[in-house]
N, C-alpha and C positions, 0 to 999 in steps of 0.2 A: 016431482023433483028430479027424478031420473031422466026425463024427456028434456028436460034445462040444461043438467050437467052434460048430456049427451049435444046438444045444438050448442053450447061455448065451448066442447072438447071440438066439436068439428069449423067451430067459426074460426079456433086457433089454428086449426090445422090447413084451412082454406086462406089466413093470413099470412099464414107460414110460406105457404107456397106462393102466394101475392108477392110476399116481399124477395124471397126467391129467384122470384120469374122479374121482377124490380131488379135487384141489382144484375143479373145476367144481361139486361137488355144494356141497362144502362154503361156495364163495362164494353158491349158489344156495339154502341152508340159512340163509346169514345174511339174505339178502334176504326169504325167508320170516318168518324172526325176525321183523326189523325193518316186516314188512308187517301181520304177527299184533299185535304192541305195538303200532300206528297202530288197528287195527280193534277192538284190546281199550280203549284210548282211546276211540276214536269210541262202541261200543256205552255204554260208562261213561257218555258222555255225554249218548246218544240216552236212555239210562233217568232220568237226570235230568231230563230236558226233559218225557219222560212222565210224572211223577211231577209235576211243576210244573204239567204241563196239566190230571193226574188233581185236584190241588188245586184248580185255578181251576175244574175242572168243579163239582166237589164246591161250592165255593163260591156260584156260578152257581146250581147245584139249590135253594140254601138262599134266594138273593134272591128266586129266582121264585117259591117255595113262600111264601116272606114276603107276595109283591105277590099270588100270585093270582088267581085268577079271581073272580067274584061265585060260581060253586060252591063253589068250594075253600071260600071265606069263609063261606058258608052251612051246608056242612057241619063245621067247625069249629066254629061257633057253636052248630050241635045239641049238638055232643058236649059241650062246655064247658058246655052250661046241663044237660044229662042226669047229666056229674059233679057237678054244684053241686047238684041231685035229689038224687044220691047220699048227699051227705056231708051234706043237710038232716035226711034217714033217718035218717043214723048218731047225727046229735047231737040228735035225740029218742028215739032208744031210749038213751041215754047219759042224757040226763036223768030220763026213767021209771024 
């Protein structure tokens, strides 16, 4: 009878700590939650920010390619007068 009382004093005691070890996790489960939504947030937000800077880069590349160097502009000017070569070609043999 002693050997019984003695295994449900200690199966309570082993529940005890089950349930214990239970709610700690589980409060410490919510604070990850709540930690994981904050960082899924912030990333959400960090991708927008980069995606805003990728545009301004983008934007950026296009002014400076507009302004130029005296190269940039010179080689530009080749090729634009080499197409204009081109399409003289075309619309003489279109007229012949």
């Amino acid at each position: 009878m002693n050997d019984t009382l003695e295994a449900i004093h200690l199966l309570e005691v082993k529940i005890k700590d089950l349930v214990t070890k239970y709610e700690f996790l589980k409060k410490e489960n919510e604070i990850l939650l709540q930690q994981n939504g904050q960082t899924q947030i912030l990333l959400s937000e960090t991708r927008q920010q980069l995606d805003n800077q990728r545009k301004q880069f983008d934007i950026l590349k296009v002014a400076k390619t507009m302004e130029g160097s005296s190269e940039d502009t010179r080689n530009t000017k080749l090729k634009i007068n080499a197409l204009i070569r081109e399409i003289d070609k075309c619309i003489l043999l279109l007229n012949a």
